[in-house]
N, C-alpha and C positions, 0 to 999 in steps of 0.2 A: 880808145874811148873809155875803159875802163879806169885807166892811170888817169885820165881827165877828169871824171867823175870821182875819184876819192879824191885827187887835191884841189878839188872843187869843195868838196867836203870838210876837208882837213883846215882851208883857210875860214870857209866859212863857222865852224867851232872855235877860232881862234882869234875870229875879231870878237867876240862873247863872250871869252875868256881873258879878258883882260890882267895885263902882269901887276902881281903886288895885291890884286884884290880893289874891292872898293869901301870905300869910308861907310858912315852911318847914310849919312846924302843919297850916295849910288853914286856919287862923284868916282874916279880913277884915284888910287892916292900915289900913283906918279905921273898924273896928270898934267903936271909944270915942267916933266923934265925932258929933254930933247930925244932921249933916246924911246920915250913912248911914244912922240911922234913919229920918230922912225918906224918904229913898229905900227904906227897904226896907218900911215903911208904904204908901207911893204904891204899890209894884210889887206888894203883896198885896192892898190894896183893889183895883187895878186888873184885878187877876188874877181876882177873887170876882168884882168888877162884869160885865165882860167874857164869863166864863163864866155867868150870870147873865142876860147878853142875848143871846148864844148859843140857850141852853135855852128863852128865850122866841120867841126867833123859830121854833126848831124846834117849840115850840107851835102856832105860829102855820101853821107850813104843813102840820104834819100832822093839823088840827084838822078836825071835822067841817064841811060847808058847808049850816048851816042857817039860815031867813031868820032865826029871832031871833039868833043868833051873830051877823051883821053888824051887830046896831043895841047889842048889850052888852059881849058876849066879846071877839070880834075886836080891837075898837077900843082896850078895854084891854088886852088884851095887844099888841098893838102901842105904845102910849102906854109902857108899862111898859118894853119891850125899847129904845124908842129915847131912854128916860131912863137906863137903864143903861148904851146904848152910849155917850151923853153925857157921864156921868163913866167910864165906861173911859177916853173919849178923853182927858177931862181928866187923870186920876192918871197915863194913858201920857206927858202933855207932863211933870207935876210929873216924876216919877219921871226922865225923859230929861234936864230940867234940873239934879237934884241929880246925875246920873251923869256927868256932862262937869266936873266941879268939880276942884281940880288933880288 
């Protein structure tokens, strides 16, 4: 839940920080180019995903502790949170790579 919570954190500083800076406007100024898309695709999936496995895990610990829960519930909801944190982590690397671009 921890690992959840900072790259929960980490993408959301990082759609704020937009790469290249902005103009006088507050426009992007690689706002026209494809690869700031990408990045701002990666840091919104990442963002949903992230928050997403967040919410599951907080499922998980504040759920009730009954023995069928351990043999259906649980298990998926756990399965589900640490597929999510999986692609957070992934769109957190995509995302970090288009942002380092000139």
């Amino acid at each position: 839940m921890i690992v959840t919570t900072l790259i929960t954190t980490v993408i959301f500083a990082s759609i704020f920080t937009v790469p290249g800076g902005s103009d006088e406007k507050g426009l992007p100024t690689f706002g026209n180019q494809h690869l700031f898309t990408a990045f701002i695709l990666s840091a919104g999936l990442g963002l949903s995903t992230s928050l997403a496995s967040l919410l599951t895990f907080l499922s998980v610990i504040t759920s009730r502790y009954k023995e069928e829960d351990f043999r259906v519930s649980l298990p998926r909801k756990l399965m589900i949170g640490l597929v999510t944190l999986y692609l957070s982590f992934d769109t957190l690397n995509v995302g970090h790579f288009y942002h380092d671009w000139p």
